[in-house]
PLY file of the C-alpha trace (Angstrom):
ply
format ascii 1.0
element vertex 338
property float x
property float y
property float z
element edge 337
property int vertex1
property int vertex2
end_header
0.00 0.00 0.00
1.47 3.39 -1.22
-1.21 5.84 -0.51
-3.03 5.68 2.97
-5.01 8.66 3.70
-6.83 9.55 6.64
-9.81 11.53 6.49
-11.39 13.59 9.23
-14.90 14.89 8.73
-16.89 17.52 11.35
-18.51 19.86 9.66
-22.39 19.28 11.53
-22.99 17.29 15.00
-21.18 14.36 13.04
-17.41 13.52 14.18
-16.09 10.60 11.77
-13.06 9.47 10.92
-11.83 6.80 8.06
-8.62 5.16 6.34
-8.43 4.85 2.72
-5.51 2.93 1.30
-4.93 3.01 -2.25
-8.60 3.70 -2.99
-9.82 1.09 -0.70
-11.91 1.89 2.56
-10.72 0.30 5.71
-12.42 1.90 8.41
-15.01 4.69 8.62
-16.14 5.64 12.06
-19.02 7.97 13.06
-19.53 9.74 16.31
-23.09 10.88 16.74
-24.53 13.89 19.11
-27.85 12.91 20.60
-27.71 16.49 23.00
-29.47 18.48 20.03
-32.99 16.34 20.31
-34.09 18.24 23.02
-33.57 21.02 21.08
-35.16 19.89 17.90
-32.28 21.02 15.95
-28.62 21.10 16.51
-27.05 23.91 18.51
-23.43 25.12 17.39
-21.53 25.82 20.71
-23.00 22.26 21.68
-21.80 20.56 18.63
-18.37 22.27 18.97
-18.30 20.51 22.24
-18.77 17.31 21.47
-16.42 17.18 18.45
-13.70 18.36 21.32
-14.93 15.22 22.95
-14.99 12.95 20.29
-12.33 13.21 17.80
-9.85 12.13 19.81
-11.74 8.14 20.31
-12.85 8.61 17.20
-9.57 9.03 15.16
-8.05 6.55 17.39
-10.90 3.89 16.90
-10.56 4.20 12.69
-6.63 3.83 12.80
-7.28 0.59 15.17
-9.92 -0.62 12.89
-7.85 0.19 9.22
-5.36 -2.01 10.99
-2.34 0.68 10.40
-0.33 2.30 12.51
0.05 6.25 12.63
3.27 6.42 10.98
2.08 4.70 7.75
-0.42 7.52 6.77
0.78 9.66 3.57
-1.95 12.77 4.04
-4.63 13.38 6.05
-7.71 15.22 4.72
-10.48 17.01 6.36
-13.79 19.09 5.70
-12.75 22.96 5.72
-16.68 23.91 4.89
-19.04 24.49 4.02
-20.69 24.05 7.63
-21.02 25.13 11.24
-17.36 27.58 11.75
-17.12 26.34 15.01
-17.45 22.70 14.41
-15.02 22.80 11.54
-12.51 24.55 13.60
-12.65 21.17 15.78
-11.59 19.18 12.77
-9.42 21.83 11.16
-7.16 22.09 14.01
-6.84 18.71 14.80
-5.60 17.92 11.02
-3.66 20.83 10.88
-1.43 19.63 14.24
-1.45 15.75 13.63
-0.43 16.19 9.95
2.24 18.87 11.34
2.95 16.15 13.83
3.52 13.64 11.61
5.23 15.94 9.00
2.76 14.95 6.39
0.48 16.77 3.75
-2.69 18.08 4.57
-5.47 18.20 2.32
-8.81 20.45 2.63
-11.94 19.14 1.53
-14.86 20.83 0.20
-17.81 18.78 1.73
-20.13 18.94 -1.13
-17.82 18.50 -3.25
-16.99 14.80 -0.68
-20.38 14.20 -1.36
-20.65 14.02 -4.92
-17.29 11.55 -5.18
-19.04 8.97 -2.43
-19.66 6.91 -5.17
-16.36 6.69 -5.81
-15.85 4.76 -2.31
-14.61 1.09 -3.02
-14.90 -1.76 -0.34
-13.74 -4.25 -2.67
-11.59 -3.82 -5.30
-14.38 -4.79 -7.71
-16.84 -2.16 -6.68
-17.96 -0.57 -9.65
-17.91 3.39 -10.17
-19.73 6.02 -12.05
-18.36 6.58 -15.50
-17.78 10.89 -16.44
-19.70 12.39 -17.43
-22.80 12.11 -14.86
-25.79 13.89 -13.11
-25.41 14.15 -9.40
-28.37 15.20 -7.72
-27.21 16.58 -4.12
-29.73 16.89 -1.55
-29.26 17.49 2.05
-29.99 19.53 5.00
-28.68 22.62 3.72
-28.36 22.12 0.07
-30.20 21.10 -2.91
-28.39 21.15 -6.38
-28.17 19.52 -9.64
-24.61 18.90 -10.68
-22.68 18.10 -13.96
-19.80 16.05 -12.70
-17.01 16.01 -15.86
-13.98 14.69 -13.90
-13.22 14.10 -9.95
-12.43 18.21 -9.89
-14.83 19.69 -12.90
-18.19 20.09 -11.98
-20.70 22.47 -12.64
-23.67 23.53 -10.63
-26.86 23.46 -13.21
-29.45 24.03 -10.44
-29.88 25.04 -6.82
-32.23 26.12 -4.40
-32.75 29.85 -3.78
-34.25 29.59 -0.23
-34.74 26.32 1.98
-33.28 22.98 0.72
-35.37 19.28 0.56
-33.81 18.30 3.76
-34.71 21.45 5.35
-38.36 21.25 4.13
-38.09 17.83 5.77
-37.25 18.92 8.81
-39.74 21.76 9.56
-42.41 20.28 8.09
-42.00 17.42 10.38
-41.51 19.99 13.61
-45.01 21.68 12.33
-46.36 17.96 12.90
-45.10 17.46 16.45
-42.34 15.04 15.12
-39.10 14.53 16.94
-35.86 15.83 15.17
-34.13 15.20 12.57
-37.68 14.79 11.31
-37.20 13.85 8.09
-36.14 9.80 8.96
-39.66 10.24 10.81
-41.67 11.49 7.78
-39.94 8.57 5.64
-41.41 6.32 7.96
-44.84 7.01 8.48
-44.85 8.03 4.51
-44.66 3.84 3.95
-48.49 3.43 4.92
-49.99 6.47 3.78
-51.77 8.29 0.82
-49.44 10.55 -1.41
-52.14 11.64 -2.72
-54.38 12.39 -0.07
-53.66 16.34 0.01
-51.96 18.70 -2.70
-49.44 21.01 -1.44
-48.47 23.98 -3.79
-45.35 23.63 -5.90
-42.91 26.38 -6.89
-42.53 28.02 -10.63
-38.90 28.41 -10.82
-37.21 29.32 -14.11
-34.36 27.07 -15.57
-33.17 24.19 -13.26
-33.21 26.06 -9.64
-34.93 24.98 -6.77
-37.72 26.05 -3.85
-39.31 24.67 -1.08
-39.96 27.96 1.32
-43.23 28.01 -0.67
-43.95 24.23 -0.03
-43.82 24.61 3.99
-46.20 27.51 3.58
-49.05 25.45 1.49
-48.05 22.55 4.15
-48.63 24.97 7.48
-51.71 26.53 6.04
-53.28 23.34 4.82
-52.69 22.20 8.67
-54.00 25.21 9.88
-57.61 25.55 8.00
-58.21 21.77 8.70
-57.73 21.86 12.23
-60.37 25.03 12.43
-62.98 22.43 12.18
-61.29 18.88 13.35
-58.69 19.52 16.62
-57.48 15.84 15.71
-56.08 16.43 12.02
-52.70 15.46 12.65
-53.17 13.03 14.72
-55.86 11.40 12.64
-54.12 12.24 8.79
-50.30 11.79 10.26
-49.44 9.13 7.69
-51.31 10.53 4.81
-49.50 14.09 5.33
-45.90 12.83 5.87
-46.92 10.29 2.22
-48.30 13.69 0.73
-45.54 16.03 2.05
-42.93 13.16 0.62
-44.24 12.87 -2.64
-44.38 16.83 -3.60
-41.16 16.82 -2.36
-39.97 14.73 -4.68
-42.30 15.86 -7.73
-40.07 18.91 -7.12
-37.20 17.70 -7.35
-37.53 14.97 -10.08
-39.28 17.75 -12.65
-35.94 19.69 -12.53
-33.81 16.86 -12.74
-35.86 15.55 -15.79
-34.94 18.57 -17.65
-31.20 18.78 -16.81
-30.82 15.11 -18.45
-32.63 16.30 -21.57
-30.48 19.68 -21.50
-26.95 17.12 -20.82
-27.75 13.90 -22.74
-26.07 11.95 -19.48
-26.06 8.22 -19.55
-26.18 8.03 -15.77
-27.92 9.81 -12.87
-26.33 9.92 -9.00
-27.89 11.43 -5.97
-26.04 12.29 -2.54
-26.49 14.15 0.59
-28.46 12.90 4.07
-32.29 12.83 1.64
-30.46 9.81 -0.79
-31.05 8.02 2.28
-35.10 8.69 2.04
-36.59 5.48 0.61
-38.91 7.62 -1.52
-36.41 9.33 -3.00
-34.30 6.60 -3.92
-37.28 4.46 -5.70
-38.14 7.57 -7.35
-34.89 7.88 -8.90
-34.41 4.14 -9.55
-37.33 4.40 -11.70
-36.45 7.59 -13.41
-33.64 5.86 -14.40
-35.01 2.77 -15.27
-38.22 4.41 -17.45
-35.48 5.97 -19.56
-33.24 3.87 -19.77
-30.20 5.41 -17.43
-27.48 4.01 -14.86
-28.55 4.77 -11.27
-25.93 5.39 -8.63
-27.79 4.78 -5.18
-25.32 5.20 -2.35
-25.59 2.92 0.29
-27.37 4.70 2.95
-24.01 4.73 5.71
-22.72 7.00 3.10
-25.29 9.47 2.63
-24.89 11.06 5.70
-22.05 13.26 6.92
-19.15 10.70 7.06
-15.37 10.76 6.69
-14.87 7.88 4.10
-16.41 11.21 1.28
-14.03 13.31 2.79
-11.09 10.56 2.76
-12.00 9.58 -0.71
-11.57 13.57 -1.75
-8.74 13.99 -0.45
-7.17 10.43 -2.19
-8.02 11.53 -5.50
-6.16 14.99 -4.55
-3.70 13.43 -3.05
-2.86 11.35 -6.38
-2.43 15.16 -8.11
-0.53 16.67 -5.22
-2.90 18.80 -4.39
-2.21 20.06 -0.56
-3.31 22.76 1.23
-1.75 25.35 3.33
-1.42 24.91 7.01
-2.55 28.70 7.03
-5.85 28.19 5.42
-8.81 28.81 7.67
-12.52 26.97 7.23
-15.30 28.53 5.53
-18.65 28.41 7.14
-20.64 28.97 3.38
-19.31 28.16 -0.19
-20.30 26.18 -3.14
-18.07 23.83 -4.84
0 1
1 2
2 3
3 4
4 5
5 6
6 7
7 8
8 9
9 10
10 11
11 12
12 13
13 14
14 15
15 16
16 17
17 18
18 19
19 20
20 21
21 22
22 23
23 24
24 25
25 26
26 27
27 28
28 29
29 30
30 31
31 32
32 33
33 34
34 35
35 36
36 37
37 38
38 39
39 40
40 41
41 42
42 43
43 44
44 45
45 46
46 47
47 48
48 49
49 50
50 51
51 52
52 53
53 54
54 55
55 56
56 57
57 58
58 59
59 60
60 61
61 62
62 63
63 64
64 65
65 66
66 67
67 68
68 69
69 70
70 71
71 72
72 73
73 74
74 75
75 76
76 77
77 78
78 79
79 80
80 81
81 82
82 83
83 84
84 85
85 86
86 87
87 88
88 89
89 90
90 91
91 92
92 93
93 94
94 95
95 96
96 97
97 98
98 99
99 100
100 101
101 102
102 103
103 104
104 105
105 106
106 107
107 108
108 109
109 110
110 111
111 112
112 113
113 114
114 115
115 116
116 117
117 118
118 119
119 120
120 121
121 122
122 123
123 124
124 125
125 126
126 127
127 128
128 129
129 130
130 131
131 132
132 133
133 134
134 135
135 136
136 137
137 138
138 139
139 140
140 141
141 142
142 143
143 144
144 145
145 146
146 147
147 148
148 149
149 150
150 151
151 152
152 153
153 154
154 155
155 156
156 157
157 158
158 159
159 160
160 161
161 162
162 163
163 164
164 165
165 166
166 167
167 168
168 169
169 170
170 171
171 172
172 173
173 174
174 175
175 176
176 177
177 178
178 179
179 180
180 181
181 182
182 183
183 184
184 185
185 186
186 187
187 188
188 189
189 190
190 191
191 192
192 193
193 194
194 195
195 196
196 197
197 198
198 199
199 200
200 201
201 202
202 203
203 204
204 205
205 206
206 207
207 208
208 209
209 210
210 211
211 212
212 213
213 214
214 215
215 216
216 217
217 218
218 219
219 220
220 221
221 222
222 223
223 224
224 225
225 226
226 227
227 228
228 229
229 230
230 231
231 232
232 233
233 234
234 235
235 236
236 237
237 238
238 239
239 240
240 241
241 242
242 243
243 244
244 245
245 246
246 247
247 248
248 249
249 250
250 251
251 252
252 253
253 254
254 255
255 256
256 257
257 258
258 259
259 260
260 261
261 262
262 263
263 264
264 265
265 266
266 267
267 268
268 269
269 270
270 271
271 272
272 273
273 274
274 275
275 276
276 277
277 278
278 279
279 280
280 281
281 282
282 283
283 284
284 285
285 286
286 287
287 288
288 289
289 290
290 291
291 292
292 293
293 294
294 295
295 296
296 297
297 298
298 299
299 300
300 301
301 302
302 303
303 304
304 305
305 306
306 307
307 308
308 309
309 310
310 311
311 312
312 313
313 314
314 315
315 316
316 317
317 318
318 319
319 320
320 321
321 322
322 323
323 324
324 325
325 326
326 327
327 328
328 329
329 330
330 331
331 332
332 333
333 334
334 335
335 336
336 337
């Protein structure tokens, strides 16, 4: 083994660390926060916290699991941003001084960008990949976007939200409801035995291939609202048809756009990423897509959806391989795109 990278990912209330050697993935551990429930949604000094807490084990744990030692890694990678400033500081740091440490390069990572190459993540060396050029529809808590991807480190942004992302539509929705956060895991759930067609929720008329969903959790609030003026028990009597009707505008939305960017491209293959891949709904509906006209899905498995260092340790392997480090002066960046 030549090239054994470790990647360090803590950009949210997620502190994970992972080993790639030579393209392979040997470990890939994950540190969650449960102290932002009672909050219903995560709370940035807290999550700062807890990565202080955590990346220590957690680094530790991934080396011990890869099976390496520390002196055999050749880089070490990590998430500068986008994401919460003080959680990435955590991460930042802790790169910045074990890869002084260990007088080895350090690599920055944009995490959207870790997102998209997920599929590149191997487990066996017979794991198949996507083939350039492809369609990567990101969706996640903060971002919704339809990318061209042309090479590991040329894509283009053909589409992205202008307001509230999928995930974030998710979420709210599901906190209107009286569901527990993250909501939108909760809303997947129920959505299995209900209606999707049991209420209509209004859907956005945005030009060219961006995205909105502030207008969606509007219709859904209001709908809520002017029910429960004459039955006290909506929700609790329509919970499963909502969460099934909420789901399946949500993803009307965001399969019309992506419809149009594969006629505008003429891509052979279609990818999603991001913490909503891991929605059931969404990953039928773009199975099917696929399927109906007669595409390659890439469907990541759902332990890669979410925030996890084997994206950011895959990055930073294929920048690695072009000598592409970073300076130990850079600081992280709270909001960019890729």
């Amino acid at each position: 083994m030549k090239n054994i990278i470790l990647g360090i990912e803590s950009s949210c209330d997620d502190t994970s660390a992972a080993v790639i050697a030579d393209g392979l993935l040997l470990s890939n551990v994950i540190a969650s926060q449960k102290v932002h429930e009672a909050y219903g949604g995560v709370v940035p000094e807290l999550a700062s916290r807890a990565h202080q807490q955590n990346i220590v084990p957690v680094v530790s744990e991934a080396i011990r699991q890869a099976g390496i030692k520390i002196s055999d890694l050749s880089a070490i990678a990590y998430t500068r941003g986008p994401g919460l400033l003080g959680s990435l500081l955590v991460g930042t740091s802790f790169a910045k001084g074990m890869a002084l440490g260990l007088n080895i390069p350090l690599i920055d990572v944009n995490h959207l960008h870790a997102h998209v190459l997920s599929h590149f993540i191997k487990e066996k060396q017979e794991d198949e990949t996507p083939q350039f050029p492809f369609l990567c529809l990101l969706v996640s808590g903060g971002n919704s976007q339809i990318i061209l991807v042309k090479d590991y480190f040329d894509m283009e942004i053909l589409g992205k939200t202008i307001d509230d992302a999928a995930g974030e539509a998710f979420d709210k929705c599901a906190k209107v409801i009286g569901l527990p956060y993250p909501g939108g895991p909760h809303i997947d759930r129920l959505a299995q035995t209900g209606n999707p067609d049991a209420f209509k929720f209004s859907k956005p008329h945005i030009p060219d291939l961006d995205y909105s969903f502030s207008g969606l959790k509007t219709s859904f609030l209001y709908t809520i609202r002017d029910y429960m003026k004459s039955n006290p028990k909506f929700i609790e009597e329509n919970m499963e048809d909502l969460c099934a009707s909420l789901q399946k505008t949500i993803i009307d939305i965001l399969l019309d756009k992506l419809k149009k960017a594969i006629r505008q491209t003429g891509v052979k293959s279609v990818a999603i990423g991001g913490g909503v891949s891991a929605n059931s709904g969404v990953r039928n509906a773009i199975e099917e897509l696929c399927i109906r006209q007669g595409l390659k899905p890439w469907i990541p498995q759902r332990k890669f959806t979410t925030d996890n260092a084997a994206m950011v340790a895959i990055a930073g392997y294929h920048k690695l391989l072009n000598k592409d480090y970073s300076d130990l002066a850079l600081p992280p960046f709270a909001r960019v795109t890729i």
